[in-house]
C-alpha positions in Angstrom: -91.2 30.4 -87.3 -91.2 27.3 -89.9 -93.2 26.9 -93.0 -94.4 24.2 -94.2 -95.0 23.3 -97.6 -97.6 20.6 -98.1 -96.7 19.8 -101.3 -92.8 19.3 -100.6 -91.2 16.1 -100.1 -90.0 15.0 -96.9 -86.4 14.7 -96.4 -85.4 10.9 -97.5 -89.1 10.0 -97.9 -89.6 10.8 -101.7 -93.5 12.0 -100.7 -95.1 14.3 -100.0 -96.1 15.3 -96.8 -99.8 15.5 -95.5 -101.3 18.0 -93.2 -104.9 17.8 -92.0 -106.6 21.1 -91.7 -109.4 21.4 -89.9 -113.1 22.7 -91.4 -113.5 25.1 -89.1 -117.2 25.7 -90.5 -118.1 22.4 -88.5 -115.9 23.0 -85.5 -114.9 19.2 -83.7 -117.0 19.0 -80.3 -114.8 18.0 -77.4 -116.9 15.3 -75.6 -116.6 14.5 -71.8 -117.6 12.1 -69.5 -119.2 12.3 -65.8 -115.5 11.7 -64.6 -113.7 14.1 -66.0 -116.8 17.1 -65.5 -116.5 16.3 -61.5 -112.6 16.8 -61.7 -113.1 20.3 -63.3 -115.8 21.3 -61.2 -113.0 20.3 -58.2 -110.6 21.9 -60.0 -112.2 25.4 -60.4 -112.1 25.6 -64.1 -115.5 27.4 -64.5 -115.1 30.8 -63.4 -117.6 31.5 -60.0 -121.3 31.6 -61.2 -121.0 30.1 -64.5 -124.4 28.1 -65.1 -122.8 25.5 -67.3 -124.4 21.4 -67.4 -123.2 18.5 -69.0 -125.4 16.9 -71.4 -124.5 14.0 -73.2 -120.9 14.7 -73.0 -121.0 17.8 -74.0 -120.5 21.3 -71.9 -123.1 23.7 -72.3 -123.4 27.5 -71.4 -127.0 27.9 -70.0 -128.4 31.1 -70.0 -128.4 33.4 -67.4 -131.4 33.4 -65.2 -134.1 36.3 -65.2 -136.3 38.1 -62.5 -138.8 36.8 -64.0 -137.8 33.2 -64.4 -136.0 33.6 -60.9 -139.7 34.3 -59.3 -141.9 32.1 -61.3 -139.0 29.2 -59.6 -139.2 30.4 -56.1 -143.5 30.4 -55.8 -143.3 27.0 -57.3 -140.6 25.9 -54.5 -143.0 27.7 -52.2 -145.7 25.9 -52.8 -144.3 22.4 -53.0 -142.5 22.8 -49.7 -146.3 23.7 -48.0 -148.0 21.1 -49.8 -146.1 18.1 -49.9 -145.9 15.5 -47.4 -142.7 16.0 -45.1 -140.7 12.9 -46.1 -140.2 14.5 -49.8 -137.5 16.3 -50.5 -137.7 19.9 -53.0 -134.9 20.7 -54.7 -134.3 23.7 -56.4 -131.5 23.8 -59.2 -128.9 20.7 -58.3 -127.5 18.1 -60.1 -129.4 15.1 -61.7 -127.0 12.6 -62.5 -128.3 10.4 -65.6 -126.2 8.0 -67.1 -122.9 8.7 -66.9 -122.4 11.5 -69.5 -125.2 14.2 -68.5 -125.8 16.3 -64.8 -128.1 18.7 -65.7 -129.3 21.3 -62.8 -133.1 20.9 -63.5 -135.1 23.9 -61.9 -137.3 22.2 -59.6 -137.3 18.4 -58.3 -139.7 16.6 -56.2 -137.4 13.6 -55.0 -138.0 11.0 -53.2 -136.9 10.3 -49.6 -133.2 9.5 -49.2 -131.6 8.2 -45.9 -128.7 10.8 -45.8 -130.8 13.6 -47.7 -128.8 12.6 -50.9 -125.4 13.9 -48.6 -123.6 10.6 -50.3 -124.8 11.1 -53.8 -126.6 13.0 -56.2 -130.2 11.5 -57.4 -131.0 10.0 -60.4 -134.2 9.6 -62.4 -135.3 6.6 -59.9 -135.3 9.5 -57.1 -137.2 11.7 -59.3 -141.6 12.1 -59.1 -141.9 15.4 -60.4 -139.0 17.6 -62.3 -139.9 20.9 -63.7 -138.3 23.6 -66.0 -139.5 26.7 -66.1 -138.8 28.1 -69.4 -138.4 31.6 -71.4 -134.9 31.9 -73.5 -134.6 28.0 -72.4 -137.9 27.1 -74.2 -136.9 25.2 -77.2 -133.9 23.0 -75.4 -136.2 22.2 -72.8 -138.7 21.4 -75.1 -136.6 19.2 -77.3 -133.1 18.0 -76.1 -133.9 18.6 -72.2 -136.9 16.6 -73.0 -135.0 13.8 -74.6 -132.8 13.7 -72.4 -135.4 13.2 -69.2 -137.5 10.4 -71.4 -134.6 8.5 -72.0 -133.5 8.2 -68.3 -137.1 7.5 -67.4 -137.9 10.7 -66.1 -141.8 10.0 -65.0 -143.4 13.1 -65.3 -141.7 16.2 -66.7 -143.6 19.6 -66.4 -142.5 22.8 -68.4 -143.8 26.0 -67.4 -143.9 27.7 -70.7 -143.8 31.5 -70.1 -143.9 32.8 -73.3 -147.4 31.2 -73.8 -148.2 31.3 -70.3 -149.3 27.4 -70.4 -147.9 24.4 -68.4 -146.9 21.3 -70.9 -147.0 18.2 -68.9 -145.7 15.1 -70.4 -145.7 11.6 -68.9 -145.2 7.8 -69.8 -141.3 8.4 -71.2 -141.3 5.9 -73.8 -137.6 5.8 -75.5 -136.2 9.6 -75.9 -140.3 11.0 -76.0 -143.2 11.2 -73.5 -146.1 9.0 -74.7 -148.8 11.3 -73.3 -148.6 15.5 -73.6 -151.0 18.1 -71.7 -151.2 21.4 -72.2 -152.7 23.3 -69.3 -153.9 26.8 -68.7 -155.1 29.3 -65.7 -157.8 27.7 -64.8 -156.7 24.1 -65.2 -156.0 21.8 -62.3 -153.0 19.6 -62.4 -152.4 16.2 -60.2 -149.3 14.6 -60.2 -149.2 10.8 -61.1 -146.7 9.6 -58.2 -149.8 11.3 -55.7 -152.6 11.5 -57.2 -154.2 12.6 -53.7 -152.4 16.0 -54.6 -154.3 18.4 -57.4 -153.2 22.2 -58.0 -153.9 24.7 -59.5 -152.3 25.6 -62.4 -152.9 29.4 -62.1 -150.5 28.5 -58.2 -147.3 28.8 -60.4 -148.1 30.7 -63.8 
């Protein structure tokens, strides 16, 4: 092994050398594009059933899904697949692709029809009418960066079905990285989405 002496000139140089070291109290984030996150997904570099996203270029360990979460998704995916007209599409937990440094894996989408189903390509926020995140451990990223993230792509209406209070925030208009308009609903409520407003429900259905 070879020491170095920081302080010790360098042969035939006269000064002395410099060494960075890094401040490992504000560790360097390694940024990524859309790109590069594809070619590792290909590549098998997450181990099978990591819940990892990209959001704006950054890798991000997602928490592990609960029971509770897990049942709270599939009644809401139950219920939009009886109600909604048969040209939408549900979908439960794929990739969003906005911009070209974030592919978040939103719970719940209602999308708009596709030609091939989306078989060619993964939606975007022009696909999107409805995206939902249901929240327990998740509840402050969804509330802040998840929600930044959706208002800047022009996510129309976000709803986030807040378990810990047991209330539904819905937030619409995205105006810049925030939602110009915020509801909070509770059992009881009734809920209609802006992109069909012939469609009200309940918002006891999915809390």
């Amino acid at each position: 092994m070879v020491t170095v002496n920081p302080t010790k000139p360098l042969a035939n140089s006269g000064q002395p050398m410099s060494i960075f070291f890094p401040d490992f109290n504000h560790p360097l984030k390694h940024l990524t594009n859309l790109d590069e996150w594809r070619r590792m997904g290909e590549a098998n570099i997450f181990p099978p059933g990591s819940r990892v996203e990209l959001i704006n270029g950054e890798i991000l360990d997602m928490a592990p899904i609960g029971s509770y979460h897990a049942g709270h998704l599939k009644n809401i995916n139950k219920l939009f697949t009886r109600l909604m007209p048969e040209d939408l599409i549900t979908s439960v937990q794929d990739p969003l692709q906005l911009g070209d440094l974030s592919e978040p894996e939103p719970d719940f989408m209602l999308l708009k029809p596709h030609a091939d189903n989306y078989y060619s390509r993964h939606p975007t926020a022009e696909d999107v009418l409805l995206l939902i995140e249901v929240a327990d451990s998740s509840l402050r990223f969804d509330q802040n960066e998840k929600l930044h993230l959706y208002a800047q792509h022009g996510v129309p209406e976000y709803w986030l079905l807040n378990l810990n209070h047991k209330c539904l925030e819905v937030y619409r208009k995205p105006n810049g990285e925030a939602y110009a308009e915020k509801s909070t609903l509770h059992s009881g409520d009734t809920v209609t989405l802006t992109q069909l407003p012939n469609l009200s429900i309940q918002v006891s259905a999915i809390l």
